[in-house]
N, C-alpha and C positions, 0 to 999 in steps of 0.2 A: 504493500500500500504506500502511495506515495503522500507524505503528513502534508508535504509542500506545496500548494498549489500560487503558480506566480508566468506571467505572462513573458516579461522581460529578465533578460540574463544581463549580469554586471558586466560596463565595460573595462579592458583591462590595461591599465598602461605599466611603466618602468618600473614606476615604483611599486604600482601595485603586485608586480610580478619581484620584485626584491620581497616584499614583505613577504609574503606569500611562499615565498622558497625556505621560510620558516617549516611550514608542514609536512617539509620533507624529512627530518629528523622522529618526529614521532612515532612511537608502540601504540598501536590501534588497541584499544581494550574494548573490550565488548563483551555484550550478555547474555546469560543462559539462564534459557528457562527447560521444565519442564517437559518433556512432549506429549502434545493432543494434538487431537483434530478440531481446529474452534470454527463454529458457523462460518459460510462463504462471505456473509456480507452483515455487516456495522448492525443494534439493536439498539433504536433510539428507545431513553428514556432511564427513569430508574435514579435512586441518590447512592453513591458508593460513599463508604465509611471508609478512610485510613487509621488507625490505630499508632499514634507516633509518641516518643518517649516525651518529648517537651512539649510545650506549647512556645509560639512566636510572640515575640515583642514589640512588632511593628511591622505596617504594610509601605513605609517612608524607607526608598534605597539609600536615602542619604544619609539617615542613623545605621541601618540594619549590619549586625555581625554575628548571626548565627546562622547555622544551616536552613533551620527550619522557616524561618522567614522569609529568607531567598526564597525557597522553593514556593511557601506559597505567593511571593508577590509576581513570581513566574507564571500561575495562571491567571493571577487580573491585570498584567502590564505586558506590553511587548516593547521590544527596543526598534530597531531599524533594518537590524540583521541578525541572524543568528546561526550557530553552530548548525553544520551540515548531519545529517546521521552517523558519517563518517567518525564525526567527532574532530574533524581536524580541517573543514572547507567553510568558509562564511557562504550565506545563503540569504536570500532576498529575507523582508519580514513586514513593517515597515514602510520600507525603502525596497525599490524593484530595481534598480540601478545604482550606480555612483562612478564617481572617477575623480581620480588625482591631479593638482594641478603640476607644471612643468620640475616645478623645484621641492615638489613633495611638502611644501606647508600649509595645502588646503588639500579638501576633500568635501566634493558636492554632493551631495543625493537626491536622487527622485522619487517623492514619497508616491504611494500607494494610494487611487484615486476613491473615493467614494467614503474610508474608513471612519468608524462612528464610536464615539465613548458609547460606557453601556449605561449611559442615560439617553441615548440620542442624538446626542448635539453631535456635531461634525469635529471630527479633529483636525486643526489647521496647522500650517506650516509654523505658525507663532506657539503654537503649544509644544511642536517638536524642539525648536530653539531656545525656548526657556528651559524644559527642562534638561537639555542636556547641557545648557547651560550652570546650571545648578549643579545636574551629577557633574560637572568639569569644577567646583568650585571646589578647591583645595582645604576650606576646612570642614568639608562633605569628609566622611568615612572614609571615601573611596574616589576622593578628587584624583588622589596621586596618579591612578590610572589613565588620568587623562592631563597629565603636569603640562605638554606643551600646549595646553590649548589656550588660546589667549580670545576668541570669542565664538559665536554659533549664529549666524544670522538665516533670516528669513527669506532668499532672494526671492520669492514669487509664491504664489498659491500651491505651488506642487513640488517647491527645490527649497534646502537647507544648504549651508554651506561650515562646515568646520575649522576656522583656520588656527593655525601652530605656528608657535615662535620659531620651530625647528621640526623638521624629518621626524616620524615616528610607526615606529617599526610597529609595536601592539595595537597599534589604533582601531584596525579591523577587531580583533579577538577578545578587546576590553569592550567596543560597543555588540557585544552577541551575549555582555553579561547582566546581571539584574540591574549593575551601578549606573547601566544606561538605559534604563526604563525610560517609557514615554508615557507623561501624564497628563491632568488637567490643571492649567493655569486657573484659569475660573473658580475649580473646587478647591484649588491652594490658599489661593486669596480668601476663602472662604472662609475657610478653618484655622489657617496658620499656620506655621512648622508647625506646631505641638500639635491640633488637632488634624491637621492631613494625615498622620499615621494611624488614623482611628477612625479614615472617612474616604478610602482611596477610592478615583476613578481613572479606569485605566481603559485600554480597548482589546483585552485577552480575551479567550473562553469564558471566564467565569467573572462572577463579580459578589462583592462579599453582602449576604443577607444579616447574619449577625455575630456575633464573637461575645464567649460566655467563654471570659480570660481563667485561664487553669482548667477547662472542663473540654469546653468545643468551640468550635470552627466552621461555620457552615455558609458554602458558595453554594449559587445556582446559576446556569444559564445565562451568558451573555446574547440577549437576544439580536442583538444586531453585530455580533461580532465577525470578520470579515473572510474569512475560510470559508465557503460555501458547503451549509451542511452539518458542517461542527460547532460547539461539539455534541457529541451524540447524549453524552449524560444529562441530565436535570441538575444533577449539584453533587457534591462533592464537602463530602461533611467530616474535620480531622478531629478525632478524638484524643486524649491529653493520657494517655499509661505510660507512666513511667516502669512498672514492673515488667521484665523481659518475660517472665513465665505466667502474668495475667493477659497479654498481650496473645501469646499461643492460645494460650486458652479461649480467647477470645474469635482468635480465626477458625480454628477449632468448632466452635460452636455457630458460628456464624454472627454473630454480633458485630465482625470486622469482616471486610473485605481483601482489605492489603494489612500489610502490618511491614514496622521498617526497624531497621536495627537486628536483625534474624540473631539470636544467639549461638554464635557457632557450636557450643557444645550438644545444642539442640537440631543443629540441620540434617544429619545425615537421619536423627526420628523423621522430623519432617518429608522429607524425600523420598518416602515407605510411601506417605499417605497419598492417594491416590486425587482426593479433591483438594491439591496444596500442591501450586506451582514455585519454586524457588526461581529471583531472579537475581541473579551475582554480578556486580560492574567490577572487573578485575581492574588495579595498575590506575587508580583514579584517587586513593586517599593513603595518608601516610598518617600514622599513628604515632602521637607527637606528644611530649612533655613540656609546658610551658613553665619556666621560671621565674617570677618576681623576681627581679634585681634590687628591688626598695626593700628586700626583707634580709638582713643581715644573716648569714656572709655568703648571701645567693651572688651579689656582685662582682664576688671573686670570682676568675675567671679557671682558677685552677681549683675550686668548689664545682663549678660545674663541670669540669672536665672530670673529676672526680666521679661523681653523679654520673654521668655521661655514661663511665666506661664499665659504671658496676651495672651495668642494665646486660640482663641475658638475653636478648633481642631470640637465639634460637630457641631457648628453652619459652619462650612466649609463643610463639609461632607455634610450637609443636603440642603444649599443655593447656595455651585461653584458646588460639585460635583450631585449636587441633587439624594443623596441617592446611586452610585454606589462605594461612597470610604467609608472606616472605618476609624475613629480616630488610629492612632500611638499610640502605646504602649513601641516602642522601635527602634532606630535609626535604625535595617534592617528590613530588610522584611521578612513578618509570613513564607514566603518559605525554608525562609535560616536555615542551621542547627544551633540548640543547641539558638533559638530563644528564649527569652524568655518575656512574659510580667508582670511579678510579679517582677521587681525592683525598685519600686518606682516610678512608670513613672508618669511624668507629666500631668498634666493635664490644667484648667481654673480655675484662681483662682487672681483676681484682687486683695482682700486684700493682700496676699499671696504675690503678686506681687511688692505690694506700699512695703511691709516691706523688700523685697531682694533691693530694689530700695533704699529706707532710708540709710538704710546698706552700700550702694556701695559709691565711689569716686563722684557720680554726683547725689547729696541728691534731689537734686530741679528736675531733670529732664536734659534733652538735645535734642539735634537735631541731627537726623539720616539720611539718604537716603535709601530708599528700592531700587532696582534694579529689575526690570522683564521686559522680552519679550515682544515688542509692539507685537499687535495680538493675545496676549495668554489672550484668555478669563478667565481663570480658576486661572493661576497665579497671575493677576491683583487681580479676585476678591478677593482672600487669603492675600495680599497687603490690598484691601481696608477697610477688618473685622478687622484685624489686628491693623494697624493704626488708626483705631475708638477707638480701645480697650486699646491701647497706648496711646493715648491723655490724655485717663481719670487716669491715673497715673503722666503724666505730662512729658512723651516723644511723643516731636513733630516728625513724621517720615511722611518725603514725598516721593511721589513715583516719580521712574524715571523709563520711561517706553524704552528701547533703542531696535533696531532693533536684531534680535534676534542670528543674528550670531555674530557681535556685543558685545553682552552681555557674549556670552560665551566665548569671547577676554578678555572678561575685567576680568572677573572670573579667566581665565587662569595665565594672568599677575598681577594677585591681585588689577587690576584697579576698585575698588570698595569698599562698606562700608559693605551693605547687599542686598545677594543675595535670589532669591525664586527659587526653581528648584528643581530637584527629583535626588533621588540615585538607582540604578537599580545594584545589584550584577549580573556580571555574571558568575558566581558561585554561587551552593548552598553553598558552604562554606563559613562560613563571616569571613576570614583570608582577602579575598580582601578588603571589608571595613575595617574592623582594620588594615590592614598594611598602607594603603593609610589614611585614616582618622585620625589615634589615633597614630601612630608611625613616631614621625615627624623626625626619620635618615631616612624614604623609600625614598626621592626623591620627596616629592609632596606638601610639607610643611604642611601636614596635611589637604590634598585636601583646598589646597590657605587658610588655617583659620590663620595659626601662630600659633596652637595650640601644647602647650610644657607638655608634662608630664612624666615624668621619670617613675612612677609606672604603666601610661599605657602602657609606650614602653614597659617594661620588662615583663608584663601581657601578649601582644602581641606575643613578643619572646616565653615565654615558652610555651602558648598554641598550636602554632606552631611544637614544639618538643614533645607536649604528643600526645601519640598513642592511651592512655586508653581514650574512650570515654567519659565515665563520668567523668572523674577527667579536660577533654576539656568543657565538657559541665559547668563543676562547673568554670571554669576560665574565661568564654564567657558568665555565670550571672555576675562575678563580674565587668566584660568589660562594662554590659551594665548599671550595677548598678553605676559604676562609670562616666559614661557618661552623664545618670541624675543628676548628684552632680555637675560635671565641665562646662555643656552643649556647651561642644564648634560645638554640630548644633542644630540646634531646628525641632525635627520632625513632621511632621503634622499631616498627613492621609496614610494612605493606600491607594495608587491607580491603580486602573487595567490599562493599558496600552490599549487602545483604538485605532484601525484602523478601515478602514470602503473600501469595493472593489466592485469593479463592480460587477455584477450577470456572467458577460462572464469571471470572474479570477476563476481557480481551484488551490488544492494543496497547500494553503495560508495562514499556520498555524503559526505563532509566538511559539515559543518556552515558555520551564516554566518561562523564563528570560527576556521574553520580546524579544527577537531576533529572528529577521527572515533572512531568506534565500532563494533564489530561485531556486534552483536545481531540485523541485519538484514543482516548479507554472509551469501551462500554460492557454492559453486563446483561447477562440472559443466567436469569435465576431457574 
């Protein structure tokens, strides 16, 4: 089934074809499900139930820093373009066309004629330039993404135009992400930063009915949305279980439809049952330990190489994930371009560990706090290898186990010491990781660590402005090579991004990024 329907294909110039020679580097990861036989053709109607461990914090991309957010401001917003099925092509959305100007510091697009908020009103070229004007505003979340953009105009009723201080290499594959959502000026002005996260109008499949914060979630029907035919669902309703084995139970019984977060000790049960489709996105998320640097003597640099190197990355892999994650190589994901595992990367190494420890501000050792999701079987258990393996160096690290929305509060607000959680680009390009992570002017404090390094930021900067791919790829080893030296995160494993759906869901594909959409689910009960 083709998701995509679009009249016009992009034209292509120089530079678009330099940027573009990015995609050649990439591990296509992709998904498995289950096998059946699912009806020949699409079943309008019906509300499908997700059962997801958090609940979101916001439908506004310009605060938003959780997973669960993203995804759903992905079905009430579209950007201009977006990632191909490939996972690695931009695609019309949006915008049916675009092209680069001579010296690469513009880029025009042809919006999409007819398209309609899901209130009706018409979406005009001034709606597209404001808000990407905004997602381009540097102390947005997710401005860095878009660092050379210096304005976004209106040139006519059907063309925007992007212009840059300077050349910029990610510009396709930041705007295919949620941080360049397209919304309404109208309903902005309306409600304000503070209330437009609580009142979004966008022009996706769905649009939100109501939000009953900590409990549910419930979209329905974009009636004038601009796919012809989609989406097939009535609505799409997320429910808030934090427990991995109420969650089962729940799809189990039918109360749930999909369910996200699959617990790998739990999958190969799963896999038996006959009305239960697994879908696995491999080489898309890295499983990653975030360090406070504000909490004494995390700042030391030979404390967290310490930290770092008491982590048994195989014995995780083979005991939480039993066999479906690989040991980390390198803070992104095997997906992302100009990935590299030949930097030095860390490994398990307790001697190794006692001597960065010796070395550091805290000779004798100290006491820590881990932080993980109550209910998260798999992060616990990585918490509990972990801090076995820490004691015997002579840091005491206790866990604290906090409800799980909760916990990404306190992550947010830097309310914590050490956190366990996963990093998921959405983008094949790891400009989003580095700008967010390693460039602490983006906005983000260096995703909550405190993490300061001037030779990173400026690494960051210029890879950003090369076009030639390999002199990018040579600048994103030394990024990762120097990330192993400084460790301001500790990466773990490799993990496939696990859901799990009823035999009655079709259409239920997770993207190469782990992100899903419903424009093309439906369900025959």
């Amino acid at each position: 089934m083709n998701r995509f329907n679009h009249r016009a294909q992009p034209r292509t110039t120089r530079w678009m074809r330099l940027a573009s020679a990015l995609t050649l580097t990439i591990l296509l990861a992709g998904t498995s499900r289950a096998a059946g036989s699912a009806p020949a053709a699409p079943v309008k109607g019906g509300t499908l139930t997700m059962a997801r461990s958090t609940d979101i914090f916001t439908f506004d991309p310009y605060n938003t820093q959780d997973d669960n957010s993203i995804f759903t401001e992905a079905t009430i917003f579209d950007g201009l373009v977006r990632l191909g099925p490939d996972g690695k092509s931009v695609i019309p959305a949006l915008a049916t066309a675009w092209h680069a100007s001579k010296d690469g510091k513009a880029m025009t697009f042809t919006l999409r004629p007819g398209v309609r908020f899901s209130d009706g009103t018409p979406l005009t070229s001034r709606d597209v330039a404001w808000s990407l004007q905004r997602d381009a505003d540097p102390k947005g979340s997710w401005g860095f993404l878009f660092a050379p953009v210096t304005s976004v105009t209106a040139d006519s009723a059907n063309a925007v135009t992007i212009h840059m201080s300077s050349p910029f290499a990610p510009l396709l594959p930041a705007l295919t992400t949620f941080a360049a959502s397209i919304y309404s000026k109208k309903v902005y002005d309306k409600y304000g930063r503070t209330g437009f996260g609580q009142h979004p109008l966008g022009t996706g499949p769905f649009m939100l009915k109501q939000w009953n914060k900590g409990v549910n979630l419930e979209l329905v029907r974009n009636p004038y949305y601009w796919e012809a035919g989609k989406p097939y669902l009535d609505g799409v309703t997320f429910t808030v279980v934090g427990d991995d084995n109420t969650k089962i139970l729940q799809l189990q019984s039918g109360q749930a439809d999909i369910i996200d977060r699959v617990p790998p000790n739990l999958l190969a049960q799963l896999r038996t049952n006959p009305k239960v489709s697994i879908e696995s996105v491999k080489g898309t998320a890295v499983g990653w330990i975030t360090i406070n640097e504000a909490v004494k003597p995390l700042g030391d640099v030979n404390v967290r190489r310490a930290l770092a190197w008491a982590l048994d990355r195989q014995s995780i892999a083979r005991n939480v994930y039993f066999g479906v994650a690989t040991p980390a190589k390198s803070v992104v994901p095997s997906s992302t371009f100009y990935y590299d595992p030949n930097t030095n990367p860390i490994g398990y190494d307790l001697a190794k560990a006692k001597q960065f420890l010796a070395k550091s501000s805290a000779p004798h050792g100290f006491s820590v706090q881990i932080m993980v999701p109550s209910g998260d079987a798999a992060e616990l258990g990585i918490a509990t290898i972990w801090s076995s393996a820490l004691k015997q160096i002579g840091i005491n690290a206790s866990i604290l186990q906090v409800e799980a929305t909760t916990a990404q509060d306190r992550y947010n607000s830097e309310k914590y010491q050490i956190w366990i959680s996963q990093w998921t680009n959405d983008t094949p390009d790891p400009d989003e990781f580095a700008g967010a992570g390693l460039d602490y002017k983006a906005g983000q404090n260096s995703l909550h660590t405190g993490f300061k390094n001037d030779q990173m930021s400026a690494l960051v900067e210029q890879a950003r402005q090369q076009l030639n791919p390999q002199k990018r790829a040579q600048m994103y080893s030394e990024i990762q090579r120097l990330v192993n030296d400084y460790v301001p995160f500790i990466y773990v494993d490799e993990v496939p991004r696990l859901y799990a759906s009823a035999s009655s869901v079709h259409g239920f594909l997770p993207n190469s990024q782990g992100k899903y959409g419903f424009q093309n689910v439906w369900i025959q009960r």
